[in-house]
C-alpha positions as CSV (number, residue, x, y, z in Angstrom):
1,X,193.0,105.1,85.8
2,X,196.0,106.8,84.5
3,X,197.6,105.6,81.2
4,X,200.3,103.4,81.1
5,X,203.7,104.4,79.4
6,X,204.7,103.2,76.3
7,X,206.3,99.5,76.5
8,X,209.6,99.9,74.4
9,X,211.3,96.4,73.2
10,X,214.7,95.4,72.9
11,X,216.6,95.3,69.5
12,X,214.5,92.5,67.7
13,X,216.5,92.9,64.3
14,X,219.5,94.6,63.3
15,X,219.3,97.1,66.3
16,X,215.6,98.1,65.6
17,X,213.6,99.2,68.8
18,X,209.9,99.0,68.4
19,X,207.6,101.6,70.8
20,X,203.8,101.1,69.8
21,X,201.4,103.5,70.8
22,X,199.5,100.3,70.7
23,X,201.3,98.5,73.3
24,X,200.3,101.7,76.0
25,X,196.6,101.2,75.7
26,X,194.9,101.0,79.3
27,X,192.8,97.9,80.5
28,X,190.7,97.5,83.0
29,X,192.3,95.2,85.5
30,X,190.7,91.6,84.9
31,X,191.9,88.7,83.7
32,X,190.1,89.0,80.8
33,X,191.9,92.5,79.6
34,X,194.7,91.0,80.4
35,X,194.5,88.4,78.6
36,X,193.7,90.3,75.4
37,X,196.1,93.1,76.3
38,X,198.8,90.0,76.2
39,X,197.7,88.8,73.2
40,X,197.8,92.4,71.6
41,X,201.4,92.7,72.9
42,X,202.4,89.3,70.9
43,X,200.7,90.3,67.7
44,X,202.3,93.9,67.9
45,X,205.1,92.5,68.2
46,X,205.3,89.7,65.5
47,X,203.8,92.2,63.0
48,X,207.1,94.5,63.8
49,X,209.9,91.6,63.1
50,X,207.9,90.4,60.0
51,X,208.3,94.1,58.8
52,X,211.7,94.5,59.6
53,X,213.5,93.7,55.9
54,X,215.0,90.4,55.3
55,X,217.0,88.6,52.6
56,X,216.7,85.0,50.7
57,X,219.4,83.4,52.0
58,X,220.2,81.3,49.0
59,X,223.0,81.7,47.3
60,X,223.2,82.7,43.2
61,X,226.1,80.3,41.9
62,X,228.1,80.7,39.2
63,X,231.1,79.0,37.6
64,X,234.0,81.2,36.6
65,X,237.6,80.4,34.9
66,X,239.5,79.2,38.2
67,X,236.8,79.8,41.0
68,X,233.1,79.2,42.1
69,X,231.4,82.6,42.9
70,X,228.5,82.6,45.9
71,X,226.4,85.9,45.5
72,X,224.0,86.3,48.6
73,X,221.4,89.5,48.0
74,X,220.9,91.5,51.4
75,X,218.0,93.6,52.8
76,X,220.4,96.7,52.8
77,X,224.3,97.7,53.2
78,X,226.5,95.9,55.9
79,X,229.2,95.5,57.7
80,X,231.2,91.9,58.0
81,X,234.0,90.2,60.0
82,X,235.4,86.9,58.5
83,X,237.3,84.1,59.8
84,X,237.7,81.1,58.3
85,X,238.9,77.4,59.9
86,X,239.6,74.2,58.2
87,X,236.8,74.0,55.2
88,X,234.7,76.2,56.7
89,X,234.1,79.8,56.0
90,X,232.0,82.0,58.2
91,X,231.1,85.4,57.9
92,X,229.1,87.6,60.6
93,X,226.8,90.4,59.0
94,X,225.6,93.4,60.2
95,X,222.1,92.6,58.7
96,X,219.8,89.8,59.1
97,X,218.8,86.9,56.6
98,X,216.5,84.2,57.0
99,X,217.6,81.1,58.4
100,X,218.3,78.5,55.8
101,X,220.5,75.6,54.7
102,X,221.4,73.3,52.0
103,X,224.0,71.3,49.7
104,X,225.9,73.1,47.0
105,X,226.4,71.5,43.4
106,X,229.6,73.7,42.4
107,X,233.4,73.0,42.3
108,X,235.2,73.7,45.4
109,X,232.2,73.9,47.6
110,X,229.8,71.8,48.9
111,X,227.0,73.3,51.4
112,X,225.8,76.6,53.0
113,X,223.7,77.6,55.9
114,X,222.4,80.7,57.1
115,X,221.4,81.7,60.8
116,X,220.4,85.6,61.2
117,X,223.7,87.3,60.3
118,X,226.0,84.3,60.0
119,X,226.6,82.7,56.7
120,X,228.8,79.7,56.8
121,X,230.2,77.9,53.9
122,X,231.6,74.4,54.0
123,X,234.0,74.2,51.1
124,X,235.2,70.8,49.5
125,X,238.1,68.8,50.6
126,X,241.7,70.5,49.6
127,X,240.2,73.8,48.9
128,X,241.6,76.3,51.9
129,X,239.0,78.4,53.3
130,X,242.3,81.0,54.0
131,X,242.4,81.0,50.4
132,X,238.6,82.0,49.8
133,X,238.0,86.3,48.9
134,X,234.8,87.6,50.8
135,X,233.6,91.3,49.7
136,X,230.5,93.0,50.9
137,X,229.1,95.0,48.1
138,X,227.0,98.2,48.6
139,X,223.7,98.7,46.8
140,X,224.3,100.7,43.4
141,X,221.7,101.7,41.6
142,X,219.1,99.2,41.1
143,X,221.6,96.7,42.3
144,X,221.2,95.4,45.8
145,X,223.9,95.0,48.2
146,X,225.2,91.8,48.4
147,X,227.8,89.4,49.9
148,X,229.9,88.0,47.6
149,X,232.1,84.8,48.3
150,X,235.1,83.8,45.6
151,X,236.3,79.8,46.0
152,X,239.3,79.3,44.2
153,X,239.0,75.7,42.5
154,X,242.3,75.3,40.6
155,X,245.5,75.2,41.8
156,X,246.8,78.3,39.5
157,X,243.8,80.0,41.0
158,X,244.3,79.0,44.7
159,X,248.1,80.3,44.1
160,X,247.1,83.6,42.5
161,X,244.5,84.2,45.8
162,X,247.3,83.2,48.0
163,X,249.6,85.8,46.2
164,X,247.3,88.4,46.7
165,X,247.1,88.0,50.6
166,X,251.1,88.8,51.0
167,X,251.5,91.1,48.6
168,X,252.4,94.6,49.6
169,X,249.9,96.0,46.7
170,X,246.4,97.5,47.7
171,X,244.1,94.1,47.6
172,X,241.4,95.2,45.2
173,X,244.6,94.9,42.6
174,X,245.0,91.4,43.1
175,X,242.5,88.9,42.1
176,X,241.2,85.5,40.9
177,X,241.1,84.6,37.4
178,X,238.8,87.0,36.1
179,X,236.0,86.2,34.2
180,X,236.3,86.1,30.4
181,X,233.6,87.7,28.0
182,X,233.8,88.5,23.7
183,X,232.4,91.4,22.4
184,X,231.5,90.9,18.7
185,X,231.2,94.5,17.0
186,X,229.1,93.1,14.1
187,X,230.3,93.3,10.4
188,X,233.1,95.1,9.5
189,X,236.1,96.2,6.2
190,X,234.2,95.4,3.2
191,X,230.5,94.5,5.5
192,X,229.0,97.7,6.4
193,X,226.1,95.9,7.6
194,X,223.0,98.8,7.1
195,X,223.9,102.1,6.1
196,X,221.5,104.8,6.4
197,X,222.0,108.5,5.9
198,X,223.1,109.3,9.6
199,X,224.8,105.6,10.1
200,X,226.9,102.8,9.1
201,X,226.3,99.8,11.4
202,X,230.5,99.0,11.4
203,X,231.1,102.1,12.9
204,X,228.3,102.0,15.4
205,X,228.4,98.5,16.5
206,X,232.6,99.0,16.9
207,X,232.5,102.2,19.2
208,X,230.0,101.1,21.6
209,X,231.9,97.6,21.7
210,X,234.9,99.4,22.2
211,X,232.9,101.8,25.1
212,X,231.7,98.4,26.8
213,X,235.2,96.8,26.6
214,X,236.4,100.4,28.6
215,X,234.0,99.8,31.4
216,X,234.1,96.2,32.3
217,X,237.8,96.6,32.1
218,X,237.1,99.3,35.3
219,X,235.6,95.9,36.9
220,X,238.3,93.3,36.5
221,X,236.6,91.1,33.6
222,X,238.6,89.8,30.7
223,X,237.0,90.9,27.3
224,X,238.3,89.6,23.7
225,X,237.3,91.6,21.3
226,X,236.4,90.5,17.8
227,X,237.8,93.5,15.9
228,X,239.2,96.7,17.0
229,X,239.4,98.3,14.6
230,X,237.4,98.5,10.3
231,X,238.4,94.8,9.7
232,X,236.7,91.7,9.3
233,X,238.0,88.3,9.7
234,X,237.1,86.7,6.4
235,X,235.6,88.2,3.4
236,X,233.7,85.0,3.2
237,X,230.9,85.4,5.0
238,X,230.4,82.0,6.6
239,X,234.3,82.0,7.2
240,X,234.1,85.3,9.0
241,X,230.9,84.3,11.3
242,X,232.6,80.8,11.7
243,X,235.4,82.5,13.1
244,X,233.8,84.8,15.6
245,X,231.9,81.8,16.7
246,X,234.8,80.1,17.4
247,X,235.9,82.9,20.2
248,X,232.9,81.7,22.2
249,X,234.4,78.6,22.8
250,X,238.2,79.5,23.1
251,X,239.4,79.2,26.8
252,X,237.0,79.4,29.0
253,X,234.2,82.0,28.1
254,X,231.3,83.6,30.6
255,X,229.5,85.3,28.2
256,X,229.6,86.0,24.1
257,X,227.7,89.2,23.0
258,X,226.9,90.2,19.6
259,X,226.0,93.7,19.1
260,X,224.5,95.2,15.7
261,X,222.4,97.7,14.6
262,X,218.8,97.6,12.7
263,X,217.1,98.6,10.1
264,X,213.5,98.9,8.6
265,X,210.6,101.2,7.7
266,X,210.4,105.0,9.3
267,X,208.3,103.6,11.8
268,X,210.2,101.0,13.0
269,X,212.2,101.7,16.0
270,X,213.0,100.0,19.5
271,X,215.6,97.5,20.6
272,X,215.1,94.0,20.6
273,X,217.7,91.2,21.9
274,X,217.7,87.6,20.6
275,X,219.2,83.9,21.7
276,X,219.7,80.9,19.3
277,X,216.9,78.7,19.2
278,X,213.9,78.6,16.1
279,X,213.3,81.6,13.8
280,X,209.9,83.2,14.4
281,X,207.2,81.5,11.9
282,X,206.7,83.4,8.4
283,X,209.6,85.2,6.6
284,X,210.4,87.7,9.3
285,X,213.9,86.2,10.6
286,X,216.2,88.9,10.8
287,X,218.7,85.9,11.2
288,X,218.8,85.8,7.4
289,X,220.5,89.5,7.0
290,X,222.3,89.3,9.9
291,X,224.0,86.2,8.0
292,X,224.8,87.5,5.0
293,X,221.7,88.3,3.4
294,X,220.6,86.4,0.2
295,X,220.9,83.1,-1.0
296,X,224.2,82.9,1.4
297,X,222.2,84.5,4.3
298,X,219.1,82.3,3.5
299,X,221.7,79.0,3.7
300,X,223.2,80.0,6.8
301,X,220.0,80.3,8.4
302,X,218.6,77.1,6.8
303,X,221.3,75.3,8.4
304,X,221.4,76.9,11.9
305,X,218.0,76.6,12.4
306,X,218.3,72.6,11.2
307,X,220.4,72.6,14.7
308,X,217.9,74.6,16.9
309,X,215.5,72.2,15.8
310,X,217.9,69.7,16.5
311,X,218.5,71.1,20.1
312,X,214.8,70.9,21.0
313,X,215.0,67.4,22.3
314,X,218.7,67.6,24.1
315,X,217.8,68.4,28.1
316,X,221.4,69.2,28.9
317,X,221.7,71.7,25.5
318,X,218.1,73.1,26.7
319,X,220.2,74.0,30.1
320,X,223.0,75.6,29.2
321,X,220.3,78.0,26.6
322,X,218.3,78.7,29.3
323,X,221.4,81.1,30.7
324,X,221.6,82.5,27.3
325,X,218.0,83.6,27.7
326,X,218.8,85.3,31.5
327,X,221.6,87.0,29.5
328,X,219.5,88.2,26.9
329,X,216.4,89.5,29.2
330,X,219.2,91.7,31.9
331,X,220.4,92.7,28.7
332,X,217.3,94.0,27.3
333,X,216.4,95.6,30.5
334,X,219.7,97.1,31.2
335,X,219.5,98.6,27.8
336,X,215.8,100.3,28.3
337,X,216.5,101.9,31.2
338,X,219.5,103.5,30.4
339,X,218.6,104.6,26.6
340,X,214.4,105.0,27.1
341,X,214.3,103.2,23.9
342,X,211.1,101.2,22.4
343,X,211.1,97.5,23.9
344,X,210.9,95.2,21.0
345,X,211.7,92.2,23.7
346,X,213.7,88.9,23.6
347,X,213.5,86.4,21.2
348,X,215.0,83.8,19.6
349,X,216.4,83.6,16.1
350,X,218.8,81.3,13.8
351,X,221.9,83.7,14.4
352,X,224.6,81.9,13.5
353,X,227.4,83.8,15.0
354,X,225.6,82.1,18.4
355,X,224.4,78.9,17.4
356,X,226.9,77.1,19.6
357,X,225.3,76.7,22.6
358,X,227.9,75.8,25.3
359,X,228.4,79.5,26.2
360,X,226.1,82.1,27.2
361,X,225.3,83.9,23.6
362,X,222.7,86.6,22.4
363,X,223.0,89.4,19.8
364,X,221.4,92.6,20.3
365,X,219.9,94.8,17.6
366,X,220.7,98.5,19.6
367,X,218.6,100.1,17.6
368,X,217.1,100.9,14.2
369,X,219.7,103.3,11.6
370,X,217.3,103.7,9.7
371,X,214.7,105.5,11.8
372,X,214.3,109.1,11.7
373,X,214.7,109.3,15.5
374,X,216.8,106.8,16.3
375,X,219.4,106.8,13.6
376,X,220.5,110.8,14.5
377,X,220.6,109.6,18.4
378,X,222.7,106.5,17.2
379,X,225.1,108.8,15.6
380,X,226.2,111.0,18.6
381,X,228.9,109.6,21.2
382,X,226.3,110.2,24.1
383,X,224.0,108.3,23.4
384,X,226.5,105.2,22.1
385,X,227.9,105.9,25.6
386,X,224.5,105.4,27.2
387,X,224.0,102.3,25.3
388,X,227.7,100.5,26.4
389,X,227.0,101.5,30.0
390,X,224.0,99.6,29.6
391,X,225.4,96.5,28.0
392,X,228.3,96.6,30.7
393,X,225.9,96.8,33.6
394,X,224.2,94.2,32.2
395,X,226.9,91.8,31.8
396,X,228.1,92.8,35.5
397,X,224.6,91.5,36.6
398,X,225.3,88.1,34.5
399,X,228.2,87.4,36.1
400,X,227.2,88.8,39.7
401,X,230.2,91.6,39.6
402,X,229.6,94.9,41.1
């Protein structure tokens, strides 16, 4: 018998056609081969759509000054058409997810459901789904693409979205309340921090704060800075941490980053990143220098540990740490892969410039000054550069902002 031509599908997914080689196989005509040829056909077949890639379809939440933020990840770039009715707000994709649906814990929304390439999202009562901002976000770098759905949930916020759909302006230049995030450039005027031969932490720990500041700016979020410029806000050293801490909580704050510079024996090199909870057992807290040093540092550290320990038994304080640790580990990993320094890891520590653990806190020790390698590299603009791209790609990944 001659062969049989190759059985093409339609599009299964996303405009994928399948032709299988094993789909033209000939069979001897019996029920039996037929059969089995069927049966070949199905699991051909099945096998293809399986491959075919495909997104979680639940949504990342997060809580910002003035609006809810949905991120849904997808299997690649898309295209999308919106329209929104009532309190619902539907958006048809290009790509495919997997079906899925459920109820939504977050201010101005309330539920979500996925089918293929439609989202839908069913908004509380009095929010306007004309009012809600839908971007599609190509994939950048080791970022996936992703849909991205802004719910305004205040009234100033609802009137700023509703501003940006008549005005004349381009309408990437008119958002939401942006999110707000402090950079602390640790130490500062009369606290060098460590000084080495190549570095003085003040001056490292300010330029790459200032470097980071310069690129989230690029992507609309807020940043306070603690100092901008050789200053420090109290030549009291529990004053002055007392009062950078205080910037964490002042407004509404996303994220609090503390950034510093190591130091220790010439071997000792790598960058390590830290969240408040209990100092590691023995006398190895670098809390204590970081706050102050001596009998003042020792104190200060006494004391914040007294509340980590206090913490331990609070769920709801457990919580809200537990996004201080996802801030701390993209952190750590955004900082390794764009400087190829040593990974010390994430820990925790009695820091107490981020003992207050209603906002999302860590300090980061970028580095040692006073390593024979590292302290030359910390030194040059290029590699502070490398090091505030990292921190600000980082914090974009926090907060779920391209």
């Amino acid at each position: 018998m001659g062969s049989q031509p190759p059985i093409r599908t339609g599009a299964l997914h996303s405009g994928t056609v399948i032709s299988s080689s094993l789909l033209s196989i000939s069979f001897p005509v019996c029920r039996g081969a037929a059969r089995s040829f069927r049966l070949l056909q199905i699991v051909a077949l099945l096998c293809a759509f399986l491959a075919v890639p495909r997104a979680d379809a639940a949504p990342r939440v997060g809580s910002h000054d003035g609006f809810t933020r949905l991120v849904f990840d997808l299997p690649g770039n898309a295209t999308s058409k919106v329209s929104a009715a009532g309190r619902s707000v539907t958006i048809r994709l290009s790509v495919q997810l997997r079906a899925e649906q459920g109820a939504l814990k977050a201010a101005g929304v309330t539920a979500y459901a996925v089918a293929g390439g439609l989202v839908t999202v069913t908004l509380a009562e009095r929010v306007s789904a004309a009012r809600t901002r839908v971007s599609v976000l190509p994939r950048s770098g080791a970022a996936a693409a992703r849909l991205v759905i802004d719910v305004p949930t205040t009234a100033a916020a609802q009137a700023s979205v509703r501003a940006a759909a008549t005005s004349t302006r381009p309408a990437v230049s008119a958002t939401v309340t942006r999110p707000r995030v402090v950079l602390d450039a640790g130490h500062g005027g009369g606290d060098s921090g460590m000084v080495s031969q190549w570095v003085k932490e003040k001056d490292v720990t300010l330029d790459v704060a200032l470097r980071t500041r310069a690129e989230l700016i690029k992507h609309g979020v807020d940043v306070v800075m603690v100092r901008t410029a050789d200053t420090w806000l109290s030549a009291d050293k529990r004053s002055d941490l007392d009062a950078r801490s205080r910037l964490a909580t002042t407004g509404k704050v996303s994220a609090y980053i503390s950034i510093h510079v190591n130091a220790g024996g010439a071997s000792a090199q790598g960058i390590e990143t830290f969240y408040f909870g209990q100092p590691p057992v023995g006398s190895n807290s670098r809390a204590v220098l970081e706050n102050g040093g001596g009998s003042v540092g020792q104190e200060l550290t006494r004391q914040a540990a007294s509340s980590a320990q206090n913490l331990l038994g609070d769920i709801l304080s457990q919580a809200k740490l537990s996004f201080s640790r996802q801030l701390a580990q993209k952190v750590q990993s955004r900082l390794l892969q764009y400087t190829g320094a040593a990974n010390r890891g994430v820990k925790t520590d009695a820091f107490y410039v981020i003992r207050d653990p209603t906002t999302p806190a860590i300090l980061t020790e970028i580095g040692f000054g006073s390593s024979p390698s590292e302290g030359p590299r910390l030194a040059t603009a290029a590699y502070r550069e490398k090091v505030a791209q990292g921190l600000a790609r980082a914090i974009l990944d926090f907060l779920n902002t391209q």
